[in-house]
C-alpha positions as CSV (number, residue, x, y, z in Angstrom):
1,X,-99.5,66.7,-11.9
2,X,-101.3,63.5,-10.1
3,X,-101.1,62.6,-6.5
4,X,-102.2,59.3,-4.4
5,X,-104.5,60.2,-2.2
6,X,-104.7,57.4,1.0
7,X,-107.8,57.1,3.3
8,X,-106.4,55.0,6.2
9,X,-108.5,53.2,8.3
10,X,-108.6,50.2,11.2
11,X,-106.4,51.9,13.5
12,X,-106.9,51.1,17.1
13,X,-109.6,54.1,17.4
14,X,-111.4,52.0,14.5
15,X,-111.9,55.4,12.6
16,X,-110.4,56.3,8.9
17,X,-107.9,59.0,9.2
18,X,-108.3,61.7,6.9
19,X,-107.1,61.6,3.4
20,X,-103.2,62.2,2.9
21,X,-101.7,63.5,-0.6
22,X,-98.7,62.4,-2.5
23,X,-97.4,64.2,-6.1
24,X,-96.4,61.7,-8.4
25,X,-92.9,63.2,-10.3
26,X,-91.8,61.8,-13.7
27,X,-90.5,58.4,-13.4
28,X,-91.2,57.8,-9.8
29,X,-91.0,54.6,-7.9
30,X,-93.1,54.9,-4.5
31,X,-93.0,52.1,-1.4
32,X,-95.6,51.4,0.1
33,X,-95.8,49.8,3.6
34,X,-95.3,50.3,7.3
35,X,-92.2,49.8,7.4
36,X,-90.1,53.5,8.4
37,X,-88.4,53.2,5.2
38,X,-91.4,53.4,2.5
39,X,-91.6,56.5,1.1
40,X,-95.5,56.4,2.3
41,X,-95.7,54.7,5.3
42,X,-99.3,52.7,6.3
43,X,-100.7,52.3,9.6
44,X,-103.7,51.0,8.5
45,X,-103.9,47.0,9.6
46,X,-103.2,44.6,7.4
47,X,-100.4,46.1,5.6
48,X,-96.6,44.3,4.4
49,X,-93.0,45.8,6.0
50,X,-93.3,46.9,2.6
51,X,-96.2,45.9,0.6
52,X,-96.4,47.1,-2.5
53,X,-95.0,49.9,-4.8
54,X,-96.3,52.5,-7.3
55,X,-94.7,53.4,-10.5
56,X,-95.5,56.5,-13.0
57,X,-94.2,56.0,-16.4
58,X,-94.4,57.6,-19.7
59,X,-97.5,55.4,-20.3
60,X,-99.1,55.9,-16.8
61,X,-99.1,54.9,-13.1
62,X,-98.9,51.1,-12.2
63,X,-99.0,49.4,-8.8
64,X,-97.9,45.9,-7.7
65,X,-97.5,43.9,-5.0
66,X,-93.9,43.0,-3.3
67,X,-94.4,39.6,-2.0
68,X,-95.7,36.3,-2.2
69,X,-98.3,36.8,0.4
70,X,-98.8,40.6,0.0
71,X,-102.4,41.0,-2.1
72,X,-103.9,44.2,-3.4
73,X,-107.5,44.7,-4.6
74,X,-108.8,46.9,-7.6
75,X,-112.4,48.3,-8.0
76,X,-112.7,44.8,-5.2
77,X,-111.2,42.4,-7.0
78,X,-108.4,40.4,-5.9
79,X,-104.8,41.0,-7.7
80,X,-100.7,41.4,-8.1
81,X,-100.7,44.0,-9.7
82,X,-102.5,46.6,-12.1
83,X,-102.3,49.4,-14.3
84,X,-102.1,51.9,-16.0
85,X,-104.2,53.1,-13.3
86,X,-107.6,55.6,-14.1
87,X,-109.0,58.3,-12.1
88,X,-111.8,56.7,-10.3
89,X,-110.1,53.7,-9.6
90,X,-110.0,52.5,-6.1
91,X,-107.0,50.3,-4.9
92,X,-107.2,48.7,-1.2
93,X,-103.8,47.3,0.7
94,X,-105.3,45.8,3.8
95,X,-107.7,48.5,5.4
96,X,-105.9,51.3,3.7
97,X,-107.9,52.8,0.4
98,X,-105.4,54.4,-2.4
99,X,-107.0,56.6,-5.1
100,X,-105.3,58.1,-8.1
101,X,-106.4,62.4,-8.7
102,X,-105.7,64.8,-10.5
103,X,-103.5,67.8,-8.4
104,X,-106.0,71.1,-7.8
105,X,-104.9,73.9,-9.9
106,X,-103.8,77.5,-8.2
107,X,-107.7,78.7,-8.2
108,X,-109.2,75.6,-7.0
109,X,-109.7,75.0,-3.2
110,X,-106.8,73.5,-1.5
111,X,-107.4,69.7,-0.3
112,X,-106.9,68.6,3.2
113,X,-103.3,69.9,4.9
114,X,-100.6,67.2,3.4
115,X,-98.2,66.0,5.9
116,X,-94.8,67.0,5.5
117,X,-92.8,65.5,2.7
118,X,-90.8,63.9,5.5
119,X,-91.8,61.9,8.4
120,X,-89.5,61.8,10.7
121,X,-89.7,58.2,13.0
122,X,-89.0,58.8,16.9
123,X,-85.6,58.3,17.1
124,X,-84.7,54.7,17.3
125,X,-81.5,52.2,16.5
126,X,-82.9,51.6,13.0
127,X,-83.0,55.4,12.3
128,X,-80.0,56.3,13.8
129,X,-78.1,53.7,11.4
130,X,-79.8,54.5,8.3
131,X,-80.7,58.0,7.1
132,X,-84.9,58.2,6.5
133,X,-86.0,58.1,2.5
134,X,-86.8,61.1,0.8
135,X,-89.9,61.4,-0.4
136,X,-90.5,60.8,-4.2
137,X,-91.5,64.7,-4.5
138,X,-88.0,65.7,-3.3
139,X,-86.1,63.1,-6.0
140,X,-84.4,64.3,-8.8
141,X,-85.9,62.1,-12.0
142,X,-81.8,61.2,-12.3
143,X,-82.2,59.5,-9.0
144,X,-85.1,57.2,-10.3
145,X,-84.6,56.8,-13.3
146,X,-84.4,52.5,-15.1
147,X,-80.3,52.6,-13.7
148,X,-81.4,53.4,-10.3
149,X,-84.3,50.4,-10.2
150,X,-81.6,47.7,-12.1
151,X,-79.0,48.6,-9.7
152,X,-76.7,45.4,-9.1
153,X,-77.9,42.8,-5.8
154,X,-74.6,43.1,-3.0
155,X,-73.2,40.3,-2.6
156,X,-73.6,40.1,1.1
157,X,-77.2,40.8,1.0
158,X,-77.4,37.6,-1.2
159,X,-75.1,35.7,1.3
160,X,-77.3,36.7,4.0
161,X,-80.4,36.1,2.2
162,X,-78.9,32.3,1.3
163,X,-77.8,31.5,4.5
164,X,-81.4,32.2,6.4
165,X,-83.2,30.1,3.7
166,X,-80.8,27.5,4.0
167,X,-81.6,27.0,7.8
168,X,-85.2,27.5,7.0
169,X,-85.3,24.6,4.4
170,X,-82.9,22.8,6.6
171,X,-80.5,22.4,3.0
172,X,-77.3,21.5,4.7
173,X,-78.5,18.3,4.8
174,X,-77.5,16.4,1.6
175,X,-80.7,14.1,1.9
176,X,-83.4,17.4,1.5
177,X,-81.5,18.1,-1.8
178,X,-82.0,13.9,-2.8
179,X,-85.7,13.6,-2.0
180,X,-86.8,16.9,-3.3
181,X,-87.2,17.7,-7.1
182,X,-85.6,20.7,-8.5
183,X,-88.8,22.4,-9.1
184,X,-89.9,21.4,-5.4
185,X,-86.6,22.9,-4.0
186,X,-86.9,26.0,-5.8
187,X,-90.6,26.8,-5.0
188,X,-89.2,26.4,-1.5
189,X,-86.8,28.4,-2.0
190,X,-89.1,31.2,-3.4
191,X,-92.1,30.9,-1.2
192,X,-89.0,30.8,2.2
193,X,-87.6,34.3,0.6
194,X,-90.7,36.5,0.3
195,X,-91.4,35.3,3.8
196,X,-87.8,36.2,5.1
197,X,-89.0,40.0,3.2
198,X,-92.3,40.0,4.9
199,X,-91.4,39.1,7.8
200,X,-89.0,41.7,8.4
201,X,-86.2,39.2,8.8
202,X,-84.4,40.5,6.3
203,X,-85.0,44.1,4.9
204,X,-84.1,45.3,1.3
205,X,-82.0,48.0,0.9
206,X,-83.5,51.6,-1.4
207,X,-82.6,50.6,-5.0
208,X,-83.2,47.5,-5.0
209,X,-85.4,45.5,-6.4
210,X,-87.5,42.9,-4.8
211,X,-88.4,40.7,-7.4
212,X,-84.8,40.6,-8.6
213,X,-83.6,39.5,-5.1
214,X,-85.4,36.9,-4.7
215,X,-84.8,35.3,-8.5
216,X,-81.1,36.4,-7.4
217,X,-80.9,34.4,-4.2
218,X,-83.1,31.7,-5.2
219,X,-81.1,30.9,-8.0
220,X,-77.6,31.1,-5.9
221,X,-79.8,29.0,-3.4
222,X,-80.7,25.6,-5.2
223,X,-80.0,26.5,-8.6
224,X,-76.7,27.5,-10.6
225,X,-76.3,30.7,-8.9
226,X,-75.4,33.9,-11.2
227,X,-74.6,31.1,-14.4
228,X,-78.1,30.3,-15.0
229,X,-78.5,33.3,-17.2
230,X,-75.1,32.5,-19.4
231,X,-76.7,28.6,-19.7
232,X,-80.3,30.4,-21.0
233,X,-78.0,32.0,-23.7
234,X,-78.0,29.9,-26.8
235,X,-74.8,31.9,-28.3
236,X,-72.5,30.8,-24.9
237,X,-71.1,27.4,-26.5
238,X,-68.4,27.1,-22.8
239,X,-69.4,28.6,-19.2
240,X,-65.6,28.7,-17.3
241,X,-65.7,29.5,-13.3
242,X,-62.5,30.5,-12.1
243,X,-63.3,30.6,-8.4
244,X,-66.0,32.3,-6.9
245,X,-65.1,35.8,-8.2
246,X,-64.3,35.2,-12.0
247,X,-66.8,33.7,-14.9
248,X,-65.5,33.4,-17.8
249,X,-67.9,32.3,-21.3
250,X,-67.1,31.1,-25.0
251,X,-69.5,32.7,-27.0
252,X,-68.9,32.0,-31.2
253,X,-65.5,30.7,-30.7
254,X,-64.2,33.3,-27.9
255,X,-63.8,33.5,-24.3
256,X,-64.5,36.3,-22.9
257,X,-64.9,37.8,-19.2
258,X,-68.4,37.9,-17.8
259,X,-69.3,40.9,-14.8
260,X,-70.9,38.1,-12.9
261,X,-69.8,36.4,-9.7
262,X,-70.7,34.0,-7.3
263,X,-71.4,35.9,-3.6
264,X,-69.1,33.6,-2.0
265,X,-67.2,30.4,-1.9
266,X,-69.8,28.6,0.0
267,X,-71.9,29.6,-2.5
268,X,-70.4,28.0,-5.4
269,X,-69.2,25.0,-4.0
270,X,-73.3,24.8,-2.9
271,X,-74.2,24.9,-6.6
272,X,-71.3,21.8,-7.3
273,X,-73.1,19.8,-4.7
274,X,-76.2,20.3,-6.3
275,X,-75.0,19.5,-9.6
276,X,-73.3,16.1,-8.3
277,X,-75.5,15.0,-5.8
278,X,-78.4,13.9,-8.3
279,X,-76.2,11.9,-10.0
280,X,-74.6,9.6,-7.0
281,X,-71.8,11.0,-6.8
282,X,-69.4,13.2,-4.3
283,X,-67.2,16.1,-4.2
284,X,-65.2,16.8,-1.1
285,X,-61.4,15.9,0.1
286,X,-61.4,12.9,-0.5
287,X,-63.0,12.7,-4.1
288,X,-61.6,16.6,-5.2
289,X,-62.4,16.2,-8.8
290,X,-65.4,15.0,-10.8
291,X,-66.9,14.4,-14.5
292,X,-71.0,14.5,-14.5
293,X,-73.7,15.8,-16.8
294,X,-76.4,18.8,-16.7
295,X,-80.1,17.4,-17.1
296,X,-79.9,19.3,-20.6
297,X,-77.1,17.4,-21.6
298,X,-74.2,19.8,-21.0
299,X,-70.8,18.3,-19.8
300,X,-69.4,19.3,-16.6
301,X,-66.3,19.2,-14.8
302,X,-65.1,20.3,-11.7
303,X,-62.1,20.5,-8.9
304,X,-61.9,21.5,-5.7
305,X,-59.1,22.4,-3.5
306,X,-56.4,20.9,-2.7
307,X,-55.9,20.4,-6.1
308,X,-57.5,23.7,-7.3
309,X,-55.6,26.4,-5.6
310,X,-57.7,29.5,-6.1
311,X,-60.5,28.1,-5.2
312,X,-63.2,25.9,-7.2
313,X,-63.2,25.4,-11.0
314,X,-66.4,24.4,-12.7
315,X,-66.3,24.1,-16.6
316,X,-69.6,23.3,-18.5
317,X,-69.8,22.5,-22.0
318,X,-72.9,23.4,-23.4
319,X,-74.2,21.2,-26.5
320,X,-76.7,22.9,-29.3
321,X,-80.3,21.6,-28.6
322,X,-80.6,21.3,-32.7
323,X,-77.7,18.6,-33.9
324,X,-75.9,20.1,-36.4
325,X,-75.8,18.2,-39.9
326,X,-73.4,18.4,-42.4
327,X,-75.4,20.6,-44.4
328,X,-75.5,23.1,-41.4
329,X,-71.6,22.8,-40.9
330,X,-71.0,23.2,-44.7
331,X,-73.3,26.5,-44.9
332,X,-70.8,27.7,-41.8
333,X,-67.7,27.0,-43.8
334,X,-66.7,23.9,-41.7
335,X,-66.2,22.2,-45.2
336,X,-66.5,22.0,-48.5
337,X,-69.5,20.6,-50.5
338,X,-67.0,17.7,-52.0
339,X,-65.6,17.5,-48.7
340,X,-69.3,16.5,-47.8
341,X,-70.0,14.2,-50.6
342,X,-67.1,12.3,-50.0
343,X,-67.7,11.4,-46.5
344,X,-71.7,10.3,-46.8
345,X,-70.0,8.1,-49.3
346,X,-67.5,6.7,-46.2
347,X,-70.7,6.1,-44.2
348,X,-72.2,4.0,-46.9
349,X,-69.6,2.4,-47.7
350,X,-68.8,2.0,-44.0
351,X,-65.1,2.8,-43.5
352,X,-63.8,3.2,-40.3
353,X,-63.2,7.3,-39.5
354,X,-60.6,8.1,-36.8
355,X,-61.8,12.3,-36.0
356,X,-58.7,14.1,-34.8
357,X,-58.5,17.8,-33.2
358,X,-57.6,19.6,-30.1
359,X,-60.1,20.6,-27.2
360,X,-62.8,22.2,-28.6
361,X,-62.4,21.9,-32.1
362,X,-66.1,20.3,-33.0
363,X,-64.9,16.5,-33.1
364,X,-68.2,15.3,-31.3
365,X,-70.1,17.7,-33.4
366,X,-68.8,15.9,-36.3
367,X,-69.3,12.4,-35.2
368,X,-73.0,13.8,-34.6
369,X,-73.1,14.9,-38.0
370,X,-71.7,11.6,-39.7
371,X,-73.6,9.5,-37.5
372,X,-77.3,10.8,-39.0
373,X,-76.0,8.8,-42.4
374,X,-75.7,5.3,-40.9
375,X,-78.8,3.5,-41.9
376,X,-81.7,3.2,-39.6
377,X,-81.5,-0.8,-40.2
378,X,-78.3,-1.1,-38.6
379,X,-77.3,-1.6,-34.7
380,X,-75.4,1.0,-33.2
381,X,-73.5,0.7,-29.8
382,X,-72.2,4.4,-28.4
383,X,-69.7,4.1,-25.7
384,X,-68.9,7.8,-23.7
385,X,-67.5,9.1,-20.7
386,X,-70.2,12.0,-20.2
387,X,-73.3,10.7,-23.0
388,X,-73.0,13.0,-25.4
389,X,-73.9,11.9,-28.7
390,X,-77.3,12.5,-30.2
391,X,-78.4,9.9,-32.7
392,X,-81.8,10.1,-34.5
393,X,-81.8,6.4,-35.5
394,X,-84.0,4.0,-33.1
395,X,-81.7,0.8,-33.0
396,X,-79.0,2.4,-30.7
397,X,-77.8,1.3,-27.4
398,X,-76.1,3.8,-25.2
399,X,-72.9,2.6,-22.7
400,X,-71.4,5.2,-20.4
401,X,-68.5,4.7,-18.1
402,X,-69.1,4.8,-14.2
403,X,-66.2,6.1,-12.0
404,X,-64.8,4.5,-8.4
405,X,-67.3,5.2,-6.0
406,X,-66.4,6.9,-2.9
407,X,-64.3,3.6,-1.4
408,X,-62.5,3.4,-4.7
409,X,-64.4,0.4,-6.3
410,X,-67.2,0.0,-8.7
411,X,-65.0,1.5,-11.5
412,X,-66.3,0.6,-15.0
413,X,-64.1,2.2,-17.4
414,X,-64.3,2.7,-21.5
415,X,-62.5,-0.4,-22.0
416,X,-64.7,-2.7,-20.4
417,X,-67.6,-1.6,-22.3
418,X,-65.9,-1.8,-25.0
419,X,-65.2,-5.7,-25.4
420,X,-68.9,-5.8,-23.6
421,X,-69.9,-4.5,-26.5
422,X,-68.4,-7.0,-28.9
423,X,-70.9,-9.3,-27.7
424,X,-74.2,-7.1,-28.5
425,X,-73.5,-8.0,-32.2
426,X,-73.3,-4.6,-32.8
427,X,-73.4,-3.3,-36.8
428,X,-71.5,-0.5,-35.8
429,X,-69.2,0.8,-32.7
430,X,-68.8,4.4,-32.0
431,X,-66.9,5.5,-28.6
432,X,-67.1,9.1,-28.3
433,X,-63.1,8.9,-27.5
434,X,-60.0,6.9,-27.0
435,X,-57.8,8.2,-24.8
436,X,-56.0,5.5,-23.0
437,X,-56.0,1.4,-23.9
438,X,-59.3,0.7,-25.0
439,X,-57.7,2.2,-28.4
440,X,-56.2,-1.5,-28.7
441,X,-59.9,-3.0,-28.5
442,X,-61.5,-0.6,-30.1
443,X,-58.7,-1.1,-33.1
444,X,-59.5,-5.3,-32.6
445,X,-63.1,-4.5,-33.2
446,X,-62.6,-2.6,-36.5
447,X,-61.0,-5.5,-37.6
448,X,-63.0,-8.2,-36.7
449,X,-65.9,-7.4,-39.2
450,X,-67.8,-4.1,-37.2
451,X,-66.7,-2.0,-40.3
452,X,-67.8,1.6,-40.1
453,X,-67.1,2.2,-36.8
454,X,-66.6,5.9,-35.3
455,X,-64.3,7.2,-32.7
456,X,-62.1,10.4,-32.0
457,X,-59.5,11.7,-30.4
458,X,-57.2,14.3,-29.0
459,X,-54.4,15.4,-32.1
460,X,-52.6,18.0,-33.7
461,X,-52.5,16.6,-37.2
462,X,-53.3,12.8,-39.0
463,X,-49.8,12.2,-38.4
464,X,-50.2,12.7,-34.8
465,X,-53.5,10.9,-34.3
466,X,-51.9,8.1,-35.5
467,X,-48.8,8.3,-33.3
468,X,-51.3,9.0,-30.1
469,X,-53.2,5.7,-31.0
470,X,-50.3,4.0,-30.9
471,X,-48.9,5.1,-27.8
472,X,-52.6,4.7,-26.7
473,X,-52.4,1.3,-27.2
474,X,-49.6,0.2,-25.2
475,X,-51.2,1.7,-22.5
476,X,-53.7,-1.3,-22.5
477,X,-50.2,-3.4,-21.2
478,X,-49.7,-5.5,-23.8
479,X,-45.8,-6.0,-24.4
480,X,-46.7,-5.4,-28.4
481,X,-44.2,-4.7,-30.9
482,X,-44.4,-0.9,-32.8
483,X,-44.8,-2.6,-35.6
484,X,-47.5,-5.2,-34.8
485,X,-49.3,-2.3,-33.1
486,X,-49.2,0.0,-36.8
487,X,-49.8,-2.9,-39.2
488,X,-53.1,-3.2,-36.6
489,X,-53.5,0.4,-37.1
490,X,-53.1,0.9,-40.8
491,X,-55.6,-2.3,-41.1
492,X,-58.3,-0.5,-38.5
493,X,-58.4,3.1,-39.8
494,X,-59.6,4.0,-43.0
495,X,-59.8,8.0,-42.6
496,X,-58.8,11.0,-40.9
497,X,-60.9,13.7,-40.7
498,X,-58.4,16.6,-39.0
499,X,-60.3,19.8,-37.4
500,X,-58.6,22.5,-36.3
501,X,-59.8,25.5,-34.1
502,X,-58.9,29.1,-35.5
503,X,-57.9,32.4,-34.1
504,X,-61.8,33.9,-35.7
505,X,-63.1,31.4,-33.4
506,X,-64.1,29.1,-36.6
507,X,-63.9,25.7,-36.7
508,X,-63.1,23.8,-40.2
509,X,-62.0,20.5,-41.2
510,X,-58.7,21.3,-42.3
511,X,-57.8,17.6,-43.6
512,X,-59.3,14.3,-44.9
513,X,-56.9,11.8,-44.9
514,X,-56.4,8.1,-45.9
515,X,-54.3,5.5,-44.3
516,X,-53.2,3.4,-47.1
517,X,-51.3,0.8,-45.5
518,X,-47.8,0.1,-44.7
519,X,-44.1,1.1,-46.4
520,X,-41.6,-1.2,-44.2
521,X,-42.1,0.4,-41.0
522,X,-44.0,3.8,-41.5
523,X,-47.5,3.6,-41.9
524,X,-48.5,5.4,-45.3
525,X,-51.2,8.3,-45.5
526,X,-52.5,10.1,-48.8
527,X,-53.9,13.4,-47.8
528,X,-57.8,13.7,-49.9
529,X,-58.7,17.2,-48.9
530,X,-57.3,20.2,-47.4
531,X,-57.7,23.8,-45.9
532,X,-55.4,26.5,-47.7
533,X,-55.3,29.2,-45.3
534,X,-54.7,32.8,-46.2
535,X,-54.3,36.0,-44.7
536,X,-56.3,37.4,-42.3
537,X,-59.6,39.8,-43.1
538,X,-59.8,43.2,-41.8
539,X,-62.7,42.1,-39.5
540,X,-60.5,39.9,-37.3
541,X,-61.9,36.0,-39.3
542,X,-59.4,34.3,-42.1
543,X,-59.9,33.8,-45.3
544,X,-58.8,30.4,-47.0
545,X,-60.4,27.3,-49.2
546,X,-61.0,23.8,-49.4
547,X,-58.9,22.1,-52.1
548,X,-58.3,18.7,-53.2
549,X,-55.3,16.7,-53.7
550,X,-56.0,15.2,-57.2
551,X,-55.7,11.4,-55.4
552,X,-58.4,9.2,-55.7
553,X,-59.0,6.7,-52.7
554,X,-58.3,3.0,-52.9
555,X,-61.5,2.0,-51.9
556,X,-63.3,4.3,-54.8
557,X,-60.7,2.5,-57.2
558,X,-62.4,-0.7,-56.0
559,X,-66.2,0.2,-56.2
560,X,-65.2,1.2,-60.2
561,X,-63.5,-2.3,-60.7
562,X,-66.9,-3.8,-59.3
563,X,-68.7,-1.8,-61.7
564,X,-70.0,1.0,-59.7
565,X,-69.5,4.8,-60.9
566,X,-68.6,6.8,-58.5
567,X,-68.2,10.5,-59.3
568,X,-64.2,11.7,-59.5
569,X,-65.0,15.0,-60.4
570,X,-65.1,15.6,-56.4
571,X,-61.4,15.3,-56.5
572,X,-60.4,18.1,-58.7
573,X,-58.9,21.0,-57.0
574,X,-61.5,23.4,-58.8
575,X,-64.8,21.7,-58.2
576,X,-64.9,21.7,-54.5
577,X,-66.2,25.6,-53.2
C-alpha cells in the first residue's frame, strides 16, 4: 500500500512539523485543504478552503488543483495538475510539501506516530451541523467509487451559487448582459465562482464535484442552464421546456423525457432574457410571448405567464449544421430516386412548388434541399419569420419580418416584404411560409413572371393546402370572389410536394401533386407520386413504397412538343425504388 506523507511548514513558530502519513485505499479521492472538512487538513500558509485533491486509480495516483487561483508545484515547477505521480516526486501546496512512499512492511521500522484517522475540530457551529469526514482509510471502495464522484449538483446549491454571482457581476441589470459578450460574461462567471469556492463563501458539499459545479452554475448563470448539453447533441433535432422542472427532447423523430431541470424559475426565465436580450427584444407582462433565433441558427419560441400557466415554455428547434440534399433525404427514404428526378426537373424548368405538411414534418428541410438546384446566375429573394433557410448560391438577398416593438409599433410583417420584394427584380421568390394574407401577394407574384418560386405551408393533404391558401388569402381583406381567388390559385401553383410525419419518427414525402387547372368551380389536381404504406415492422418503423401514378405532367407534354426528350420511364409504377 502507498501513503502521502506531508511535511508542513510556515506555521507561526516558523518550524516544519514533522511528517504525517496517509494510506492510499483503492479508488480513493482525498481533499486537501484547511478547511475542517478535507479529509487531510493543512495548516501550513498559503493553502485553499480546499485546495486540491488526490486521486488513486487503477493506473496510479494523480493530484489537481480545485480552483482558479489554487496552484500546485511539481519537482518546482508551476501546475494544475499532475500525474500518475512517482516515488520521489515532490508536490508543494503553499508551504506544505506532499511526497508519494511506499507503506513500511511488518519488519521494517515504523515511521513517525500517524495522527489518528480522525481529527476531531474543537467543537464549533460548523461541526455541530455537519458530521466530520472520514478519513479515506476508513471508506469502503463502494463509497468512492466513479457513482459517488458523478453524484448529481442540488439544486439549491446551484440557486445559491447563481444568486451570489449574480450580485457579484451585478447581472440583474439588463445593460451588463448588452455590453458584455457571451464569452466575456461567462469568463466572469467562471473566474466570480471559483472565488465564491475559495473564499469560503460558499462551501461544496462531500460528493461533489468542483469542477462540475462550477460548469453547472456557470452555465445556469449566463448560458442556457442544464439545455446546453441537449443543444451539443447532434441527434436532439427539438429541445421542449415545460417549466422549470420538465425538459423534454426529439431525438430521431421522438420526444422523449430528459432527467434534467432547471434549479428554479428564476433560473429559467434568466436564461429567456439572455436569449432575447441580444436580439432587441423583451419578454415580460406586457410582451409574454416571443419568436427569436439562437446564434447557431436554431429557432426559438417562448411564453411566459399569464398566458403560460405552469410556468415558462421555451421550445428550440435545432437545424443540422450540414443542409441536407436530396441525395441525403433519398438515402433516408424521404423519397424515391424518380421522385428526385422529377423535382430537379421542376427547378429547371422553374415551376412554382407549394410544400405542404404538418409541424415538423421537414418542409424547410425540403425547400433547403430544392433550393441548391436553382442556378447560381439567378436572383433569389428569401422572406422568413425566424431566417432559416440555408442557400449555397451567392446572389441571394435575405428579408426577415421584425415584430411591434415594446409600444406596439415598428411592426414589419411577411407581407410587406413581400410586395418590397417585387421591386428587387427578383429571379426567384421563396418565403419560408404563408400563413396569413401575404398568400394573395405571394400568389400575384407567381403570376406576374417570378416563375419558380418556393413557399410552404401548414396542411394535411394537397387538397388541404389548397383550401388553406385560399382561406389564407382572404385574410389579406380583399372582398374576392372563391372563384377569382382559385382560378388565381390553379394559375400560381404548379406542384405539391405533401410530407407527412410517421409514427417511426420518419419523415417521407408521401405525395407529389399537380394542379392542372380548373373544372367549373373545383380546382383540378393529378396526383404524380405517392407513398403506399404497409404494415408495421417488428422494430417499431413502417414499411411502404414510393409509386407512381402512370400520369405524365402537362408541362413534360409540352417540353416533348418543343422537341425536348424528357425521360417518361420515371412514371412507371415499377421503375421508381
Amino acid at each position: 500500500m502507498q501513503q502521502i506523507a506531508i511535511t508542513q511548514g510556515g506555521n507561526e513558530s516558523g518550524k516544519a512539523s514533522p511528517a504525517d502519513h496517509y494510506p492510499l485505499h483503492s479508488d480513493a479521492r482525498v481533499l486537501l485543504g484547511h478547511s475542517r472538512r478535507c479529509d487531510i487538513r493543512l495548516s501550513a500558509s498559503g493553502v485553499a478552503r480546499k485546495h486540491a485533491e488526490v486521486r488513486k486509480t487503477p493506473d496510479g495516483i494523480y493530484i489537481r488543483s480545485l480552483g482558479s487561483r489554487c496552484f500546485l508545484q511539481l519537482n518546482g515547477a508551476n501546475c494544475r495538475q499532475a500525474g500518475p505521480l512517482t516515488l520521489g516526486d515532490e508536490v508543494r501546496i503553499g508551504q506544505a510539501q506532499l511526497h508519494i512512499i511506499n507503506a513500511p512492511t511488518p519488519d521494517a521500522p515504523a515511521p513517525a506516530p500517524a495522527p489518528a484517522p480522525t481529527r476531531a475540530p474543537e467543537p464549533s457551529n460548523e461541526t455541530a451541523q455537519a458530521p466530520s469526514r472520514v478519513q479515506p482509510a476508513q471508506i469502503p471502495p463502494s463509497q468512492t467509487s466513479a457513482d459517488k464522484r458523478s453524484a448529481s449538483v442540488s439544486a439549491a446549491l446551484i440557486r445559491r451559487f447563481q444568486e451570489a454571482i449574480s450580485e457579484r457581476l451585478d447581472l440583474y441589470r439588463r445593460d451588463v448582459l448588452q455590453t458584455l459578450s457571451a464569452e466575456q460574461l461567462r469568463q466572469e462567471a467562471q473566474t466570480a465562482a471559483w472565488e465564491l469556492i475559495n473564499e469560503g463563501v460558499i462551501e461544496l458539499t462531500e460528493p461533489v464535484d468542483a469542477d462540475r459545479v462550477v460548469t453547472t452554475v456557470v452555465a445556469e448563470a449566463v448560458g442556457l442552464g442544464p439545455i446546453e448539453a441537449l443543444m451539443e447533441d447532434p441527434s436532439i433535432s427539438e429541445v421542449m421546456v415545460n417549466g422549470h422542472e420538465r425538459i423534454y427532447v426529439e431525438r430521431h423523430g421522438r420526444v422523449e423525457k430528459t432527467s434534467l431541470a432547471f434549479s428554479s424559475a428564476a433560473s429559467l426565465s434568466s436564461v429567456l432574457e439572455r436569449i432575447v436580450s441580444p436580439l432587441g427584444r423583451r419578454l415580460d407582462e406586457g410582451s409574454p410571448l416571443v419568436d427569436a433565433r439562437l446564434p447557431d441558427g436554431s429557432r426559438v419560441n417562448a411564453i411566459i405567464p399569464p398566458l403560460a400557466l405552469h410556468g415558462p415554455a421555451l421550445t428550440i428547434r435545432r437545424f443540422a449544421q450540414s443542409r441536407m440534399s436530396l441525395d441525403k433525404l433519398r438515402e433516408l427514404g424521404a423519397l424515391s430516386q424518380a421522385m428526385q428526378a422529377f423535382l430537379v426537373m421542376c427547378i429547371s424548368h422553374r415551376r412554382n412548388i407549394l410544400i405542404s405538411g404538418g409541424t415538423g414534418t421537414g418542409k424547410t428541410t425540403i425547400l433547403n434541399a430544392l433550393s441548391a438546384h436553382i442556378e447560381s446566375s439567378e436572383r433569389i429573394i428569401t422572406i422568413e419569420d425566424s431566417a432559416e433557410l440555408q442557400l449555397d448560391q451567392d446572389h441571394v438577398v435575405a428579408l426577415e419580418s421584425r415584430p411591434a416593438n415594446i409600444e406596439g409599433s415598428g411592426a414589419i410583417p411577411i407581407r410587406d416584404l413581400v410586395r418590397n420584394a417585387l421591386r428587387m427584380r427578383p429571379d426567384r421568390i421563396l418565403v419560408g411560409e404563408c400563413r396569413g394574407g401575404e398568400a394573395l401577394d405571394m400568389l400575384q407574384a407567381m403570376n406576374t413572371g417570378h416563375d419558380g418560386s418556393l413557399t410552404t405551408a401548414h396542411a394535411n393533404s394537397p387538397r388541404d393546402a389548397l383550401a388553406r391558401l385560399e382561406v389564407m388569402t382572404l385574410m389579406a381583406g380583399m372582398e374576392l370572389p372563391a372563384r377569382a381567388i382559385r382560378e388565381q390559385i390553379s394559375a400560381a401553383i404548379d406542384i405539391v410536394v405533401q410530407l407527412t410525419r410517421f409514427s417511426d419518427g420518419r419523415r417521407r414525402i408521401t405525395a407529389i401533386t399537380e394542379v392542372a387547372g380548373m373544372e367549373g368551380e373545383q380546382v383540378l389536381l393529378t396526383e404524380i407520386f405517392r407513398y403506399r404504406r404497409h404494415a408495421a415492422l417488428n422494430d417499431g418503423c413502417l414499411s411502404g413504397e414510393f409509386a407512381a401514378s402512370g400520369q405524365i405532367p402537362a408541362f413534360y407534354e409540352a417540353m416533348r412538343a418543343e422537341g425536348e426528350t424528357p425521360d417518361l420511364g420515371i412514371f412507371q409504377g415499377n421503375a421508381l425504388t
